[in-house]
C-alpha positions as a Markdown table, in Angstrom:
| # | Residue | x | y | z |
|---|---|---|---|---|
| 1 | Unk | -25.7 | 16.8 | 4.9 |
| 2 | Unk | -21.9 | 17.0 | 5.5 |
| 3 | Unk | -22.0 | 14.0 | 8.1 |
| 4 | Unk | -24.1 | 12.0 | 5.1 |
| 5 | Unk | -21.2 | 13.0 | 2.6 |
| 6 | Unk | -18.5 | 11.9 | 4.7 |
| 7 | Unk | -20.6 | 8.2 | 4.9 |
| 8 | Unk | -20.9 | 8.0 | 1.3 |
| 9 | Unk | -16.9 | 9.0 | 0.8 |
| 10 | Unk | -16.0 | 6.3 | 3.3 |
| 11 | Unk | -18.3 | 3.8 | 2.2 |
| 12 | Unk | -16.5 | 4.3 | -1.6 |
| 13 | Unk | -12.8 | 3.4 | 0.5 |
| 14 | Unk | -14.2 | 0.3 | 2.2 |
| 15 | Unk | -15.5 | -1.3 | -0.9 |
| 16 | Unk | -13.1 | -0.1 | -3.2 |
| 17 | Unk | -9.8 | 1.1 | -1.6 |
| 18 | Unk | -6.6 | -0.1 | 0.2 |
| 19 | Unk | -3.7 | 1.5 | -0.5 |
| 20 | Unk | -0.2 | 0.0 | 0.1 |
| 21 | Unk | 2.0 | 0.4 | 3.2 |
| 22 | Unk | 5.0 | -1.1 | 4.6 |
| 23 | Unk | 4.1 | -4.2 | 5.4 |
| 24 | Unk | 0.8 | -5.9 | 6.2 |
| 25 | Unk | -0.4 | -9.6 | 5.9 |
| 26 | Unk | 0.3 | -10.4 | 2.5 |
| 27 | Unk | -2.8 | -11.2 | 1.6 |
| 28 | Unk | -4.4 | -8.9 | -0.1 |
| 29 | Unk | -4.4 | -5.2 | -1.5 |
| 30 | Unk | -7.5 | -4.6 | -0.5 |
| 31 | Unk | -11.4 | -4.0 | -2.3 |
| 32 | Unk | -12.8 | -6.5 | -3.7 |
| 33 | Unk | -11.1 | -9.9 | -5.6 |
| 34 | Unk | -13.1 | -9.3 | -9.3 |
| 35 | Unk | -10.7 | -9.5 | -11.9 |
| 36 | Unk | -10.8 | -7.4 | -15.3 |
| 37 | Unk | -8.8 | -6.0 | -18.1 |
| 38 | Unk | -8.7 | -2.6 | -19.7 |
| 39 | Unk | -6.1 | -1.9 | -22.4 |
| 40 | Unk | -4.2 | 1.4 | -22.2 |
| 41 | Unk | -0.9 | 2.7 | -24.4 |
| 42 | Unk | -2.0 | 3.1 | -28.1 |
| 43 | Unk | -4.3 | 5.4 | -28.7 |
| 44 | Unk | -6.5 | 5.3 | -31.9 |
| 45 | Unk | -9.0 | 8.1 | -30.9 |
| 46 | Unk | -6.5 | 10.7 | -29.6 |
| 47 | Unk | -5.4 | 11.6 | -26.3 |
| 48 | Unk | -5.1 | 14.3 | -23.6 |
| 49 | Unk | -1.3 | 14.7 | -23.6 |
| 50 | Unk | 0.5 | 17.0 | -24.6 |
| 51 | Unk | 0.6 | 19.0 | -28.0 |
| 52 | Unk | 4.3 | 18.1 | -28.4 |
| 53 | Unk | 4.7 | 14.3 | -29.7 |
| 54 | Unk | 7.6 | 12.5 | -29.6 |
| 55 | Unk | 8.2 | 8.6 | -30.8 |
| 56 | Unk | 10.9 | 6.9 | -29.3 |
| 57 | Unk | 8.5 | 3.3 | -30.2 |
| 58 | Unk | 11.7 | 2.8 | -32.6 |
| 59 | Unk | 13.6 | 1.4 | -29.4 |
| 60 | Unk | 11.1 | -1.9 | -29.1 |
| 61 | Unk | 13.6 | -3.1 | -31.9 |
| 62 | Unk | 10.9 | -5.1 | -32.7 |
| 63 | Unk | 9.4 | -5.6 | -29.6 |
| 64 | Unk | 5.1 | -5.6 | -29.5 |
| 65 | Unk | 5.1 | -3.4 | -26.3 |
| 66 | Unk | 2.7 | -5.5 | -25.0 |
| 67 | Unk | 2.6 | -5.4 | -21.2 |
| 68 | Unk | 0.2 | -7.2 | -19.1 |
| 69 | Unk | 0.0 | -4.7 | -15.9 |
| 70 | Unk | -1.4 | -5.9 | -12.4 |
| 71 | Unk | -3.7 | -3.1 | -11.3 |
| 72 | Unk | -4.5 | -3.6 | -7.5 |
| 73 | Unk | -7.0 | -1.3 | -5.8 |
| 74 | Unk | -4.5 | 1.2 | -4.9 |
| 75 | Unk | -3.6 | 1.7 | -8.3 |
| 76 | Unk | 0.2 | 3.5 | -9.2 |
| 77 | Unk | -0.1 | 6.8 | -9.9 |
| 78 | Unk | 3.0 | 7.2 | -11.8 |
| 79 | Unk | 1.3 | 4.8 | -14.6 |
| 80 | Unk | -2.0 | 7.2 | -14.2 |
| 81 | Unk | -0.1 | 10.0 | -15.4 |
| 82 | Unk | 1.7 | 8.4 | -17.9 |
| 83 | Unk | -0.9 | 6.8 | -19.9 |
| 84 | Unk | -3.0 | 9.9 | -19.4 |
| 85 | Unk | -0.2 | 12.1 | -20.6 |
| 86 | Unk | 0.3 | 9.8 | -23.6 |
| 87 | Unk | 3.4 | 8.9 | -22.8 |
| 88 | Unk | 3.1 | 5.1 | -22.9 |
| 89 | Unk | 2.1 | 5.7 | -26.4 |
| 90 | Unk | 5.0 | 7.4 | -27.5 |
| 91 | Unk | 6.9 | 4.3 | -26.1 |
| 92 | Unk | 4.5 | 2.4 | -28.7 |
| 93 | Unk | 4.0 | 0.6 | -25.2 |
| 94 | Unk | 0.1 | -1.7 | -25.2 |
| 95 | Unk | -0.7 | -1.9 | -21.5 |
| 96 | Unk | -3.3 | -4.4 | -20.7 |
| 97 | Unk | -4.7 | -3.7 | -17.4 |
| 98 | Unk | -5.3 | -6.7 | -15.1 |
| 99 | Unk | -7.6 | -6.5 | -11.8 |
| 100 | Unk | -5.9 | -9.0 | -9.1 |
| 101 | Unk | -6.2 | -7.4 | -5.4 |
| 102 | Unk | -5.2 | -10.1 | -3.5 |
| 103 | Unk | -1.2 | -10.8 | -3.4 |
| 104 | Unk | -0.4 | -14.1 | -3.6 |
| 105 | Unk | -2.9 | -14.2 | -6.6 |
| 106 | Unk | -0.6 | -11.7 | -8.3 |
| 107 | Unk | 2.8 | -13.5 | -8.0 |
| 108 | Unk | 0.7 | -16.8 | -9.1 |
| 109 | Unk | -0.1 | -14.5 | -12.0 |
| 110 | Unk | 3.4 | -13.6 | -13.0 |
| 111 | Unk | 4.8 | -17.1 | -11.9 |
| 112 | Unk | 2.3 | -18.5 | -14.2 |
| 113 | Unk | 2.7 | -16.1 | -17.1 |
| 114 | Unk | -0.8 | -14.6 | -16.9 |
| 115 | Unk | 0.4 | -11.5 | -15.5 |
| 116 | Unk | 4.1 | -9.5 | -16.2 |
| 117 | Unk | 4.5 | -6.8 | -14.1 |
| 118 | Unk | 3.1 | -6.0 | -10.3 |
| 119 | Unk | 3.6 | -2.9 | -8.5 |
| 120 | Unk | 0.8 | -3.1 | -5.4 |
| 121 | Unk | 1.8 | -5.7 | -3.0 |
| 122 | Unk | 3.9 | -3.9 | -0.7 |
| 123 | Unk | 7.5 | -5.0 | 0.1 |
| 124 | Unk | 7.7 | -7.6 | 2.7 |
| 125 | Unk | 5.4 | -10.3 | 0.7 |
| 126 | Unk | 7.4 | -10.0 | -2.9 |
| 127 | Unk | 10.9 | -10.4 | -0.2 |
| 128 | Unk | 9.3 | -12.9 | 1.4 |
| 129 | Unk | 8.6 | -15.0 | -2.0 |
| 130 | Unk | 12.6 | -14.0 | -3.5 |
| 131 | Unk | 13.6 | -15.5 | -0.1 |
| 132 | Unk | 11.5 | -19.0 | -0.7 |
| 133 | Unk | 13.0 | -19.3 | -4.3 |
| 134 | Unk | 10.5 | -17.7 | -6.4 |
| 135 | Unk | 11.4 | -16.1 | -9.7 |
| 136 | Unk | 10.5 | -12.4 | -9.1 |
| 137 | Unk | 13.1 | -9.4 | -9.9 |
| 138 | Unk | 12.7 | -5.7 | -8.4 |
| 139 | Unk | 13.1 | -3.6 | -10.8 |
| 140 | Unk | 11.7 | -0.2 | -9.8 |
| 141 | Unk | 9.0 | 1.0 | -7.2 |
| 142 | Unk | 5.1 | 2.5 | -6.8 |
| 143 | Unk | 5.6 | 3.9 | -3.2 |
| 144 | Unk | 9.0 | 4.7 | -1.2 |
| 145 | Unk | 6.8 | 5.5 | 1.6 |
| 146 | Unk | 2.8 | 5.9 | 1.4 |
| 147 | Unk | 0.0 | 8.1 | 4.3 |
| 148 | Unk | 1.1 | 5.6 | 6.5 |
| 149 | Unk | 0.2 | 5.8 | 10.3 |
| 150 | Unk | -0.3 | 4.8 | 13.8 |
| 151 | Unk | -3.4 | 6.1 | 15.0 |
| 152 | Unk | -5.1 | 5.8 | 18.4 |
| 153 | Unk | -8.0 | 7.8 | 21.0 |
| 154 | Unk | -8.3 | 11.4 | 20.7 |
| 155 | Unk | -6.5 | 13.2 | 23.6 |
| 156 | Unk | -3.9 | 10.1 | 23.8 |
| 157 | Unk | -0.5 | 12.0 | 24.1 |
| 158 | Unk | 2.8 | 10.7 | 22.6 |
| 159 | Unk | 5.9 | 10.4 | 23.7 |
| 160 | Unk | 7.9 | 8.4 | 21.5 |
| 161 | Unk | 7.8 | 4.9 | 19.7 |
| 162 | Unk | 8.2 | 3.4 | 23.0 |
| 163 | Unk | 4.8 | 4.0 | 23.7 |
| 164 | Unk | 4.1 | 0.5 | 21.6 |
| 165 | Unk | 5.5 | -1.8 | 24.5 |
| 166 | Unk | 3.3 | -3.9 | 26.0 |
| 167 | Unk | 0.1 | -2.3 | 24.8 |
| 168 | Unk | -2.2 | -3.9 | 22.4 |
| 169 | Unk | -2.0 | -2.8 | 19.1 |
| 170 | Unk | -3.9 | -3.4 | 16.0 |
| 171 | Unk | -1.7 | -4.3 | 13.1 |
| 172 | Unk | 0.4 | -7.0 | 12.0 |
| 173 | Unk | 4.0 | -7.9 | 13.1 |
| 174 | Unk | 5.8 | -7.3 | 9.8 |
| 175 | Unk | 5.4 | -3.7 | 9.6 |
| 176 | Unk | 9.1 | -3.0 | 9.6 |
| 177 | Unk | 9.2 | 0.7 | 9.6 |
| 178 | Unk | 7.7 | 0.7 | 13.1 |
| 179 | Unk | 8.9 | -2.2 | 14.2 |
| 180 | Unk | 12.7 | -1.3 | 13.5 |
| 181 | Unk | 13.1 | 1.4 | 15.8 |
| 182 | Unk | 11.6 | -0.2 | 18.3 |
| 183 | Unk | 14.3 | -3.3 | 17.9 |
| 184 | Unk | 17.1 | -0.6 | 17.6 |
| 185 | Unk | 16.3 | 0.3 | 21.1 |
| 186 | Unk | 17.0 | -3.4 | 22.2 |
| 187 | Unk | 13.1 | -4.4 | 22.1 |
| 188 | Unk | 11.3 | -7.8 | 20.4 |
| 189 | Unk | 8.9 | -6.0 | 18.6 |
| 190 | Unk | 6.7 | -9.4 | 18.0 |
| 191 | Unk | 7.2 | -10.5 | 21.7 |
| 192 | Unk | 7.2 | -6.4 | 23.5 |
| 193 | Unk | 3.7 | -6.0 | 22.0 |
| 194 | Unk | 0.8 | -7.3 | 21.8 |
| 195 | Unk | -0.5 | -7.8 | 18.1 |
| 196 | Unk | -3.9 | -7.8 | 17.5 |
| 197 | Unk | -5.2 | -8.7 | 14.2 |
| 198 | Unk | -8.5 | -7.5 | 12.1 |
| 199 | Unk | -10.1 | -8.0 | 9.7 |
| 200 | Unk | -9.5 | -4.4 | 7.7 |
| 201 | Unk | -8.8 | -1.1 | 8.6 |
| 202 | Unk | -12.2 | 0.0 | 9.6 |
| 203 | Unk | -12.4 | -2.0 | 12.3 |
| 204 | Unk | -8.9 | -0.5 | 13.5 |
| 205 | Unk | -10.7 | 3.0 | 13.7 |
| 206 | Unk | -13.3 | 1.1 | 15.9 |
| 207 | Unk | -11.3 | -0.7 | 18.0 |
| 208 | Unk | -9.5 | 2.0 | 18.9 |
| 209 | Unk | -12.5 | 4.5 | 19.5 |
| 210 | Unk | -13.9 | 1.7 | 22.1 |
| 211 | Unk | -10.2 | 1.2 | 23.3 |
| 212 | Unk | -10.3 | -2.6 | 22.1 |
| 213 | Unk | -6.6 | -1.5 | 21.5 |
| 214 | Unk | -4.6 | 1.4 | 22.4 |
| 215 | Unk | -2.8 | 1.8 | 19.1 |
| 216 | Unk | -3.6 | 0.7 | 15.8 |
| 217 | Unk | -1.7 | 0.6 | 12.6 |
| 218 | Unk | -3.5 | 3.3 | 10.0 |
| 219 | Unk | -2.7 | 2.3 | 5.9 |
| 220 | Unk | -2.9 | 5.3 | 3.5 |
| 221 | Unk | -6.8 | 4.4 | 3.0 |
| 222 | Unk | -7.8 | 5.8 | 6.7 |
| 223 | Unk | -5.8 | 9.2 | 6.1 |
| 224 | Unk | -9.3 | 10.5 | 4.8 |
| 225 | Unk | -11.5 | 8.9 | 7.9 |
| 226 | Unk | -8.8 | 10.1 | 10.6 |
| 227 | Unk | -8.6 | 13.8 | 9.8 |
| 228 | Unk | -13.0 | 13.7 | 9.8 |
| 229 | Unk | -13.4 | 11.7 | 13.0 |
| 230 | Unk | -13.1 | 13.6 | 16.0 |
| 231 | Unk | -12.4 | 10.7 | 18.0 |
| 232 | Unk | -8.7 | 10.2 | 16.1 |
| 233 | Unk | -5.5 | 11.2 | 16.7 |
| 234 | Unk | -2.7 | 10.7 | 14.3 |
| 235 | Unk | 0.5 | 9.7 | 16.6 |
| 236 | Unk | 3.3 | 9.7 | 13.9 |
| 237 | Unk | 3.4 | 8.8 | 10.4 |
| 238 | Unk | 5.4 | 5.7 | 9.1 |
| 239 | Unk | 7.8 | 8.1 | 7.0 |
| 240 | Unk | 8.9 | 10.4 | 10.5 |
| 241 | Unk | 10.0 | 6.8 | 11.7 |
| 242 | Unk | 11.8 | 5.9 | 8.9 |
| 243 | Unk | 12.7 | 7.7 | 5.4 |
| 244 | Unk | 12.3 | 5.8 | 2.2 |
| 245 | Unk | 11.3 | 3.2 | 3.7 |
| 246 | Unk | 10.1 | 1.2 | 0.7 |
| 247 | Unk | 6.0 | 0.9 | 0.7 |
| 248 | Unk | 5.5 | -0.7 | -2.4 |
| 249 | Unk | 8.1 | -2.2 | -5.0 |
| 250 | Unk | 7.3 | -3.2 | -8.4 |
| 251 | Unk | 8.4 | -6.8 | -9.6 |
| 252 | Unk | 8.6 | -9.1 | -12.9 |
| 253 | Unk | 9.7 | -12.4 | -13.0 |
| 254 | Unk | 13.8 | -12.7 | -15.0 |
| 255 | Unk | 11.8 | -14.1 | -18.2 |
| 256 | Unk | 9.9 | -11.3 | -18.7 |
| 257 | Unk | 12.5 | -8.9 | -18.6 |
| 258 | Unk | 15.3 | -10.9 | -20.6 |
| 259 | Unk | 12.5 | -11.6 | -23.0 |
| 260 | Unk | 11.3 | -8.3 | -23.1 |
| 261 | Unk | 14.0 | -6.1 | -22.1 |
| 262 | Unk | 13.2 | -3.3 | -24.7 |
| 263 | Unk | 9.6 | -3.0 | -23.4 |
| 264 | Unk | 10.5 | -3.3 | -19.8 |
| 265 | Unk | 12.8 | -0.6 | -19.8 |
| 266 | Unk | 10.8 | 1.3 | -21.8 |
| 267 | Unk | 7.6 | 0.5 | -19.4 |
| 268 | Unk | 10.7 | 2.2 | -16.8 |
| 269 | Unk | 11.2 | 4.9 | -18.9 |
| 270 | Unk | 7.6 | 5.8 | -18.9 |
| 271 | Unk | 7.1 | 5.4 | -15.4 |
| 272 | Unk | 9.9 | 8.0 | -14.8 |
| 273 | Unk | 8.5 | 10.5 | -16.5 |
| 274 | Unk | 5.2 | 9.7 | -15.7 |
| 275 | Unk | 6.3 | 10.8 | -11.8 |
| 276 | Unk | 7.6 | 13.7 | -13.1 |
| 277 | Unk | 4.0 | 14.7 | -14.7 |
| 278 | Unk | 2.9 | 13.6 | -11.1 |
| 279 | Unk | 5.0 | 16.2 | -9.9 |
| 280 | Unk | 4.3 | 18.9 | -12.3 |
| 281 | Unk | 0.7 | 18.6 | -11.8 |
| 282 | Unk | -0.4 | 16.7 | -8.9 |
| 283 | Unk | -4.5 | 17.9 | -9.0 |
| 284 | Unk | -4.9 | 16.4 | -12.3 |
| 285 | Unk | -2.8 | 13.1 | -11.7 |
| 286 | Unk | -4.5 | 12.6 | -8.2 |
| 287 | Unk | -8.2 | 13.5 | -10.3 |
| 288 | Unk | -7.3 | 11.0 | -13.4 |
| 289 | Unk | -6.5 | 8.3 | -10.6 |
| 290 | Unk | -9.8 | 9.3 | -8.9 |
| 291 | Unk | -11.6 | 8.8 | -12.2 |
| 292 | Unk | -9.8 | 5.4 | -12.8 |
| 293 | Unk | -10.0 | 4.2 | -9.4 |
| 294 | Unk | -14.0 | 5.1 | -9.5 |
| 295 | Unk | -13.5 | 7.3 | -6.3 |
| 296 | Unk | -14.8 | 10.7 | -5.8 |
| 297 | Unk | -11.8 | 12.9 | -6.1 |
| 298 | Unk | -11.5 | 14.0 | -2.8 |
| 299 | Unk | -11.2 | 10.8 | -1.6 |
| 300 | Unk | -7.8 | 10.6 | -3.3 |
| 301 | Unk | -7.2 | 13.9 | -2.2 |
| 302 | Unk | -7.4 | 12.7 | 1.6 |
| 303 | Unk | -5.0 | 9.8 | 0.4 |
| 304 | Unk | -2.5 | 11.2 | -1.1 |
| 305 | Unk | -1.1 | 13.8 | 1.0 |
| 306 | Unk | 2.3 | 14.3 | 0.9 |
| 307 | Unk | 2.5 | 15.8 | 4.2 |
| 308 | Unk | 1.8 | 12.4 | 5.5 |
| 309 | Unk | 4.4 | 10.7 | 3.8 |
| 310 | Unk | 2.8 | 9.7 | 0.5 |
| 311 | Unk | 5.8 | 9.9 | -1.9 |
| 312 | Unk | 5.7 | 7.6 | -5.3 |
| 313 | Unk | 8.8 | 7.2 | -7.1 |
| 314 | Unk | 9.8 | 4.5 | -9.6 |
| 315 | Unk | 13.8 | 3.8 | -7.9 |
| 316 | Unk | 14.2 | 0.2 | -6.8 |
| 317 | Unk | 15.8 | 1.8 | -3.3 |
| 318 | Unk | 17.8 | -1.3 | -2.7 |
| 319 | Unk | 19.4 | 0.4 | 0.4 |
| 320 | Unk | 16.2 | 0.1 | 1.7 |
| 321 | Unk | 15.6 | -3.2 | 0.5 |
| 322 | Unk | 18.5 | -4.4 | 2.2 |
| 323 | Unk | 17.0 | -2.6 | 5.8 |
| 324 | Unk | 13.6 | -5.0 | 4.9 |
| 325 | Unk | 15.5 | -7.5 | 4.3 |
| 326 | Unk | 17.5 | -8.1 | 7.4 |
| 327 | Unk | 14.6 | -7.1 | 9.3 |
| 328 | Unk | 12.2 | -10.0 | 8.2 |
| 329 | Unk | 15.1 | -12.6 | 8.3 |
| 330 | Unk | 15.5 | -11.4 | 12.2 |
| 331 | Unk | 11.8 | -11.4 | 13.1 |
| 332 | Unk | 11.1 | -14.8 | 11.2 |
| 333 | Unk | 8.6 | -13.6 | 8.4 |
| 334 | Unk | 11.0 | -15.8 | 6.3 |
| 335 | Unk | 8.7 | -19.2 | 5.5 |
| 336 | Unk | 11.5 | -21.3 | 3.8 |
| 337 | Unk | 14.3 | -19.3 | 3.4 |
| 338 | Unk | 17.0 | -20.6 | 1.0 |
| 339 | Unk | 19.9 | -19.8 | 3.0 |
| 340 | Unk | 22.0 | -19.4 | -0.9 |
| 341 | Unk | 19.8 | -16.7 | -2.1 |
| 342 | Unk | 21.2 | -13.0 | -2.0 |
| 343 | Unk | 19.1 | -10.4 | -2.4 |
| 344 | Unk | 21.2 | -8.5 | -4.9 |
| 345 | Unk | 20.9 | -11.5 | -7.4 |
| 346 | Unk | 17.0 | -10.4 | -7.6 |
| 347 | Unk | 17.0 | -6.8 | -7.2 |
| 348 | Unk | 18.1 | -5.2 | -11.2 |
| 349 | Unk | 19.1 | -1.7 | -9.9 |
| 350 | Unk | 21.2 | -1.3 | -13.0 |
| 351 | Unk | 18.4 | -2.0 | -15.7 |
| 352 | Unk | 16.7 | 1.1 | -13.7 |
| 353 | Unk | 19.5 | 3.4 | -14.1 |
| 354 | Unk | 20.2 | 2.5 | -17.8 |
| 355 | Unk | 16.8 | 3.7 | -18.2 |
| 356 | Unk | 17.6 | 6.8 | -16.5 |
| 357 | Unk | 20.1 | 7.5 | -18.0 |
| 358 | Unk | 18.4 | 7.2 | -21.3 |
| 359 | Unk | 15.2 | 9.3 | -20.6 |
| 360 | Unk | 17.6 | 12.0 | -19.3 |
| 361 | Unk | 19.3 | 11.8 | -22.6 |
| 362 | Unk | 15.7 | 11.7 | -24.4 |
| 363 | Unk | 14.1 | 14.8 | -22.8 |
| 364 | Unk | 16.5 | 16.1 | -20.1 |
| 365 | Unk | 17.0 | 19.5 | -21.0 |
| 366 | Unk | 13.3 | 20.3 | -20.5 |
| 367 | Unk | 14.1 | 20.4 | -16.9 |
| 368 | Unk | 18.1 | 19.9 | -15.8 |
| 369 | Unk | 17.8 | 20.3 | -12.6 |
| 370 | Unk | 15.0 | 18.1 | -11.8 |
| 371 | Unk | 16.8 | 15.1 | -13.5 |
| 372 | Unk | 19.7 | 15.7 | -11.5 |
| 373 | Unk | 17.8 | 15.8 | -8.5 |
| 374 | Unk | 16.9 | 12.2 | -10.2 |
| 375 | Unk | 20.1 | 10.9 | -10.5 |
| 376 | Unk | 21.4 | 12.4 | -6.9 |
| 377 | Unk | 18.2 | 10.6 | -5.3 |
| 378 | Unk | 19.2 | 7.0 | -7.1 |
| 379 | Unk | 22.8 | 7.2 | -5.8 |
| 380 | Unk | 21.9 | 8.2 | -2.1 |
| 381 | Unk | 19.4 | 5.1 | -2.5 |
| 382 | Unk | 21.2 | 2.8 | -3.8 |
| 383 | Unk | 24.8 | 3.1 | -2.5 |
| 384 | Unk | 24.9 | -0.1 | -1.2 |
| 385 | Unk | 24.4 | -1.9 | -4.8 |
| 386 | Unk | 27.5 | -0.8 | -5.5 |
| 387 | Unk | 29.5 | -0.3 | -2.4 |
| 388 | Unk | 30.0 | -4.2 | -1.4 |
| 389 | Unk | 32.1 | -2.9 | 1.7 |
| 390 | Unk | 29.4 | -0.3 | 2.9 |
| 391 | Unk | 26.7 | -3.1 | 2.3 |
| 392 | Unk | 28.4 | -5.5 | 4.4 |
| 393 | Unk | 29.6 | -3.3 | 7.1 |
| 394 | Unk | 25.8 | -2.2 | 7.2 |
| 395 | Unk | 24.7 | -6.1 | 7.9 |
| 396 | Unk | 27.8 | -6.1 | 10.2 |
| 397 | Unk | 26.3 | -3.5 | 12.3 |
| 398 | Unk | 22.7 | -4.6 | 12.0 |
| 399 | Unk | 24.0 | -8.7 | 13.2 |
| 400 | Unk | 25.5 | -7.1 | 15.7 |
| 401 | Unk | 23.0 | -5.4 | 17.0 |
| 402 | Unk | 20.5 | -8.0 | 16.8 |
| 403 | Unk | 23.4 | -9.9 | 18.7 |
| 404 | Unk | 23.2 | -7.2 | 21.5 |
| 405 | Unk | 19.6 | -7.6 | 22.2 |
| 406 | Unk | 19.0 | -11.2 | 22.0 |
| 407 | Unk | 21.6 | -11.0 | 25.0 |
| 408 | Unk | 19.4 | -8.1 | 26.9 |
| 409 | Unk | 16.7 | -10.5 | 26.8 |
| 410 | Unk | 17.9 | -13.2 | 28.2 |
């Protein structure tokens, strides 16, 4: 009965599930590509939150709060827990829930106007479009790093990120928080290994059972799988390689947010607090996004395991961003660059941080020391926003480096 429960559970992630990770192919967030709406926000029947209302709606200024919300499979937990704890409502925010899983459908979406705001299509493929021209600003984040892995045989032992070189591994060559170490120790991570592609991540746990490949790369949808199949080890998670490495941003395009800059920030403000509900209760938020996601709840219980590096949090981490951005440009994943573009130009760290700013002065003195713990986690992340000297002697060092090891390869 146990082996026929486990089927049933992993069935429900192949059809249904793909959570985000550092990288990937940029084509899709996984389950299936049916689209749908739900609205959420406004409430005219009542809600679970909590007993104490507040309104801060008189901030619109006018504004409808009407938000048209990319949902991919993965879903954003912070959102969950914010709609479910009614604070979108007290916002007076109207999010209409829009099923797109497959990324380049959702920056069409946006581009077009049929979509606002997307928050599930990893980093590399929203850089990727900044870099060829398109109008998409980073504004805040799902993911700073998700149950990201590198799995391979039971029994295989471990020695170190080295282990990658010249073995075959299943996974894509824009994964940058494996792939960075790996070029800080002088390696071409696209040329040192050999990339084999699939077609999802149950084949990975199959190829590497039959030892098609010896390593494969494990999103946060096989953390549930690995930890019941005997014949899987977990080498190292994504976030031992690198911290924060940025899984999943969230983007708009400038329009929406100079059009609507009352009901973006307040979509921020929501979002912040919404993590901190996360936090406060992380059964209930993981059980609501079960319930929305149409997962049994222990499915999103083998997902989201912070021990594994699952970590949502709605800062834009441009420090980060800057780390993926050099990254990409060095292994090609650029298409058609526009040399003139600068990533700061499309990255709105401040918006984020006046909205900070203002929840803390809304409903800071419930908990002080978390919201400091806030605004101490912002400036560590984004030091580089505002440091133009410590930004460019970081890409100094990162050219230079990069220099270095084209020259060991020759």
């Amino acid at each position: 009965m146990k082996r026929l429960r486990i089927f049933a559970l992993l069935l429900a992630i192949m059809v249904l599930f793909t959570a985000c990770s550092g990288g990937g192919d940029g084509s899709s967030d996984g389950g299936d590509k049916g689209n749908g709406t739900e609205t959420v926000g406004k409430d005219e029947n009542g809600n679970n939150s909590e007993d104490k209302k507040r309104d801060f709606s008189h901030k619109l200024e006018g504004e409808d709060g009407k938000i048209k919300w990319v949902r991919g499979s993965s879903g954003n937990i912070m959102m969950t827990a914010a709609r479910e704890n009614g604070i979108l409502e007290e916002y007076g925010l109207d999010v209409e829930m829009i099923s797109i899983n497959d990324t380049q459908d959702a920056f069409a979406a946006v581009r077009g106007g049929n979509a606002d705001v997307t928050s599930n299509q990893t980093t590399v493929p929203p850089l990727q479009r900044i870099g060829a021209g398109d109008d998409l600003i980073i504004f805040g984040g799902n993911l700073a790093s998700g149950s990201v892995s590198i799995i391979a045989k039971a029994g295989t032992k471990w020695n170190g990120i080295e282990d990658l070189v010249g073995k075959k591994v299943a996974g894509y060559p824009t994964e940058y928080p494996m792939l960075a170490p790996l070029f800080e120790l002088g390696y071409d991570p696209i040329e040192d290994i050999e990339w084999i592609s699939l077609t999802g991540d149950m084949d990975a746990l199959t190829a590497v059972k039959s030892g098609f490949v010896d390593y494969a790369r494990a999103g946060t949808s096989l953390n549930f799988q690995s930890k019941n199949d005997p014949g899987i080890d977990t080498m190292v998670h994504f976030v031992d390689l690198m911290e924060n490495y940025s899984c999943c941003r969230m983007q708009s395009s400038s329009a929406f947010l100079n059009e609507k800059s009352n009901t973006a920030k307040a979509l921020l403000k929501s979002l912040i607090r919404g993590y901190k509900a996360y936090l406060d209760d992380p059964a209930s938020a993981r059980k609501q996004l079960a319930e929305e996601s149409q997962l049994p709840v222990e499915v999103i219980d083998g997902l989201a395991v912070p021990e594994h590096g699952y970590n949502p949090h709605p800062d834009p981490l441009y420090n980060a961003l800057v780390t993926a951005w050099l990254f990409i440009d060095e292994m090609g994943m650029f298409d058609d660059k526009d040399p003139s573009i600068e990533l700061r130009n499309h990255v709105d760290v401040e918006f984020y941080k006046e909205a900070l700013d203002e929840v803390i002065e809304e409903v800071g003195d419930e908990d002080p020391e978390f919201w400091q713990d806030m605004l101490d986690y912002f400036e560590k992340n984004n030091s580089m926003y505002y440091d133009k000297e410590e930004e460019a002697q970081y890409i100094k060092d990162f050219l230079k480096t990069a220099e270095e090891n084209r020259a060991k390869r020759k």
